[in-house]
RODO-2510 file (C-alpha; in nm, 4 decimals, decimal comma):
residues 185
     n   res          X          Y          Z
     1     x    -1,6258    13,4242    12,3637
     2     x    -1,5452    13,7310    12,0933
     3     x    -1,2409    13,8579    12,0072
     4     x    -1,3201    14,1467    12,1512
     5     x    -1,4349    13,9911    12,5176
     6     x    -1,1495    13,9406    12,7094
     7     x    -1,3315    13,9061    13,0650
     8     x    -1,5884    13,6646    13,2310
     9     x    -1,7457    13,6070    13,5868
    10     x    -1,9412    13,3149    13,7199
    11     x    -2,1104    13,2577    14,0706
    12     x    -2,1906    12,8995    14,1775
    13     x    -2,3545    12,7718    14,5089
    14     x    -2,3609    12,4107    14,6408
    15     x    -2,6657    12,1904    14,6991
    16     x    -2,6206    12,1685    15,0960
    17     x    -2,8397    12,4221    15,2587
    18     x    -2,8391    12,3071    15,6122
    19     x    -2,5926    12,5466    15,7254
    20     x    -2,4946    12,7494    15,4103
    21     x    -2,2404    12,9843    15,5797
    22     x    -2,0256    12,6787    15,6478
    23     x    -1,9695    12,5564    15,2479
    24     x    -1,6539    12,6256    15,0838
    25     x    -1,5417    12,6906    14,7365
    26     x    -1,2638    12,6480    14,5192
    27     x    -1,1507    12,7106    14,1543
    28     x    -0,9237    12,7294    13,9395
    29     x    -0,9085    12,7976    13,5687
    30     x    -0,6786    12,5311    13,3934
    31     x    -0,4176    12,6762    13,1418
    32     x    -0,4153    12,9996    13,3758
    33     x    -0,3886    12,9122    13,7377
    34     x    -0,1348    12,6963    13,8859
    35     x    -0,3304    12,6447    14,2122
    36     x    -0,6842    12,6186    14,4107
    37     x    -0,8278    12,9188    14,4804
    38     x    -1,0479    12,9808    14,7906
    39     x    -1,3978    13,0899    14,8923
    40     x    -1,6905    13,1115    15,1447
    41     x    -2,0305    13,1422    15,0939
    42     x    -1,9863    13,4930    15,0887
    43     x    -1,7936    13,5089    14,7815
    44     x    -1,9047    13,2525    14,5257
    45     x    -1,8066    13,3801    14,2194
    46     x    -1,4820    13,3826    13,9927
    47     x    -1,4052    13,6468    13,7738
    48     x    -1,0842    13,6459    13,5052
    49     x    -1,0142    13,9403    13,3041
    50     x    -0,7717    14,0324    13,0089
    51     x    -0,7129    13,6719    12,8856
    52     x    -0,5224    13,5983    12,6269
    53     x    -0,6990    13,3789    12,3209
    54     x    -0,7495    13,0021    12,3443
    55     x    -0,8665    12,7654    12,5251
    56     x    -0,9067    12,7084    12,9086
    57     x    -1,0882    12,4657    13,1242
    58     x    -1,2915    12,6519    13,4433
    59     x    -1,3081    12,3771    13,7319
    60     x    -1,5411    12,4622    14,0747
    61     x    -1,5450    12,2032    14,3105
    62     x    -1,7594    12,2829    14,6779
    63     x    -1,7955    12,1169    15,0086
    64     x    -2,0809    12,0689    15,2310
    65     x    -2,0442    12,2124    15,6482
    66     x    -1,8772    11,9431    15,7458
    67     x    -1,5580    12,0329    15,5165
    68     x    -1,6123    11,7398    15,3282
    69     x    -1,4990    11,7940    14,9067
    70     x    -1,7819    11,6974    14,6267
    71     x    -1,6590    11,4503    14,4639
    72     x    -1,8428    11,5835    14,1469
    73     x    -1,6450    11,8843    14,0266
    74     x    -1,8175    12,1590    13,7270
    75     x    -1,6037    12,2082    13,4608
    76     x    -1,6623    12,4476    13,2048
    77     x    -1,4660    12,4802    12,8951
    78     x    -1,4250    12,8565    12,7819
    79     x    -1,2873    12,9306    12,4540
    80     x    -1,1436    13,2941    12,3650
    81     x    -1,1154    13,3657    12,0109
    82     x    -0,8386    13,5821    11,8611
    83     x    -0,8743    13,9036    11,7048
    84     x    -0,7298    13,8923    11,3266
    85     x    -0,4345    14,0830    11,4013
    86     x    -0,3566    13,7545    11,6368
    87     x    -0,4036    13,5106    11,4186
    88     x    -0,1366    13,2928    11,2317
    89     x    -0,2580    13,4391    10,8906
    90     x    -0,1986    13,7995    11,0017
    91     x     0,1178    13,7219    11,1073
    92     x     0,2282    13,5573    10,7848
    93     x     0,0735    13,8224    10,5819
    94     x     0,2905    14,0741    10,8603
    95     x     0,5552    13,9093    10,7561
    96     x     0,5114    13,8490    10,3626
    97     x     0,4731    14,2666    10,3789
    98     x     0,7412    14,3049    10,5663
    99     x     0,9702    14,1054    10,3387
   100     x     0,8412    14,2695    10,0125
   101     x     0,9284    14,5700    10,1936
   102     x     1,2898    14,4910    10,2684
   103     x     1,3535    14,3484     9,8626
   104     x     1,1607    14,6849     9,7395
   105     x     1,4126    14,9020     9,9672
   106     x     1,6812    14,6452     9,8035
   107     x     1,6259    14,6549     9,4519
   108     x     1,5638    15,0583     9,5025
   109     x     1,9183    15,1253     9,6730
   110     x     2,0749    14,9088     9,4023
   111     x     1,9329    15,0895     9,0958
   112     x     2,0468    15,4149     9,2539
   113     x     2,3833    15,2844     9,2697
   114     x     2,3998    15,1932     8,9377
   115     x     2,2599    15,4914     8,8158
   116     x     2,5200    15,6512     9,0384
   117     x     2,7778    15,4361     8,8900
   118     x     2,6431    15,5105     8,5235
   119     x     2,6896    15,8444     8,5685
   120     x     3,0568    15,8422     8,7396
   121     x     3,1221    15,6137     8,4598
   122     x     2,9936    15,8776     8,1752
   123     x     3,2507    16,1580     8,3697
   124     x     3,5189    15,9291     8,3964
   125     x     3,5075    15,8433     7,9926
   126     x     3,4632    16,2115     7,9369
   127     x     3,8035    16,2912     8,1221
   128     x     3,9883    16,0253     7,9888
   129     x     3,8944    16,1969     7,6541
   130     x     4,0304    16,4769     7,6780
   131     x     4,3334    16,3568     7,8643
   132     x     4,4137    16,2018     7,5527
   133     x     4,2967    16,4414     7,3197
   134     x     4,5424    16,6864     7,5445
   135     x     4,7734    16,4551     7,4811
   136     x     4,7127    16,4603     7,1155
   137     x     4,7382    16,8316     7,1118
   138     x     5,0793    16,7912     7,3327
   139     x     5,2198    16,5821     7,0254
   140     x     5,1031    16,8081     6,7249
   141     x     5,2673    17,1053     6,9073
   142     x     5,5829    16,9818     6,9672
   143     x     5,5943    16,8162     6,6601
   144     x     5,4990    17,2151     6,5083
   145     x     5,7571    17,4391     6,4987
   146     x     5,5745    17,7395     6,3682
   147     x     5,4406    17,9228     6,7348
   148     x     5,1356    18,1083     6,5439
   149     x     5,0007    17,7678     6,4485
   150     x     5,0860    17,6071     6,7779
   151     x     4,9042    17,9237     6,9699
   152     x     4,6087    17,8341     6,7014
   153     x     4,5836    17,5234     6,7742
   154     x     4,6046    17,5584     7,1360
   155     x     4,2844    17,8007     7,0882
   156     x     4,0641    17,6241     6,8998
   157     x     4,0832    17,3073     7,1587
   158     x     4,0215    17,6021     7,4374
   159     x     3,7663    17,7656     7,3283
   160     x     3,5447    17,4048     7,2237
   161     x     3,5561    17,3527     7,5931
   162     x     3,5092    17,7059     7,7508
   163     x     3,3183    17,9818     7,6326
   164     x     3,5657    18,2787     7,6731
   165     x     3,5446    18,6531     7,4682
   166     x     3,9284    18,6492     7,5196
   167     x     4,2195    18,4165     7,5161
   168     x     4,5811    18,5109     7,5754
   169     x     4,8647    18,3154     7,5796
   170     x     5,1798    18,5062     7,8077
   171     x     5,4951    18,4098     8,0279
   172     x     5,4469    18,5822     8,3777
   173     x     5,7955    18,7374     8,5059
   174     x     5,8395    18,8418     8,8472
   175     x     5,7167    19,2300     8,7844
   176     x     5,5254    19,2045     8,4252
   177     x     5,3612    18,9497     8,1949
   178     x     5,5179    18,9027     7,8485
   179     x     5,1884    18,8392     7,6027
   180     x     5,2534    18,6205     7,3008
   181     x     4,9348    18,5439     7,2061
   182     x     4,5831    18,7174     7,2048
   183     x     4,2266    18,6830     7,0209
   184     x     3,9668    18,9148     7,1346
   185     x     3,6004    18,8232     7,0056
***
């Protein structure tokens, strides 16, 4: 059968036609039943729908009106193929997809955290620059005795890091501010 035929029906009759309303079926359809099923003369058919693919083995057996079994049984072997999307090469390719997937999500996260890394890194050296370029500064100024030059000093390094129009150097008090130092641009 095609993949896309999931159903089948088949009537059957027996060869004893003496007293037809007294002949029996049964069936079953091996790899899907467990049991016999039934039937009169009235209902001679079997009918299986939504199966799933492979292969199964339809057996009818009948009796004549005495209740006596055939001992010669039909069987009929029915064969469902699978669609491709139930196939074993669909799966692996499901997989295989599925796998490439997971590494591309992998390798993805892992050069965004060292990109992430890169650039904490680049901050981290900046900072530790001019920690020890403020420390630098902190040495030349108390090894300077001369305030104008220390106040100089102290400006230049400001102003390479922040664009300011005015700098003022001043000791706050309580009620006023005591200005030592001032450059306006």
């Amino acid at each position: 059968m095609r993949p896309d035929q999931r159903d089948f029906s088949l009537e059957f009759a027996t060869l004893d036609y003496t007293a037809p309303r007294q002949n029996r079926y049964q069936y079953r359809l091996l790899g899907y039943d467990a049991d016999w099923k039934n039937t009169d003369f009235e209902h001679r058919s079997a009918a299986y729908g939504n199966l799933w693919p492979g292969e199964y083995t339809l057996v009818v057996r009948g009796s004549n009106r005495f209740g006596v079994w055939s001992p010669q049984e039909l069987t009929i072997l029915v064969r469902i193929l699978p669609a491709f999307w139930q196939t074993g090469w669909f799966l692996a390719l499901c997989l295989l997809l599925t796998g490439l997937i997971v590494l591309a999500a992998f390798r993805w996260r892992l050069a965004r955290l060292r990109k992430r890394a890169t650039a904490m890194q680049k901050m981290i050296d900046t900072h530790t620059s001019d920690i020890l370029k403020l420390g630098e500064i902190g040495r030349e100024l108390t090894a300077t005795l001369d305030t104008e030059q220390a106040f100089a000093r102290i400006y230049s390094q400001v102003i390479t890091r922040l664009d300011a129009a005015v700098f003022l150097i001043g000791i706050v008090n309580a009620d006023h501010i005591d200005l030592l130092y001032s450059i306006e641009q």
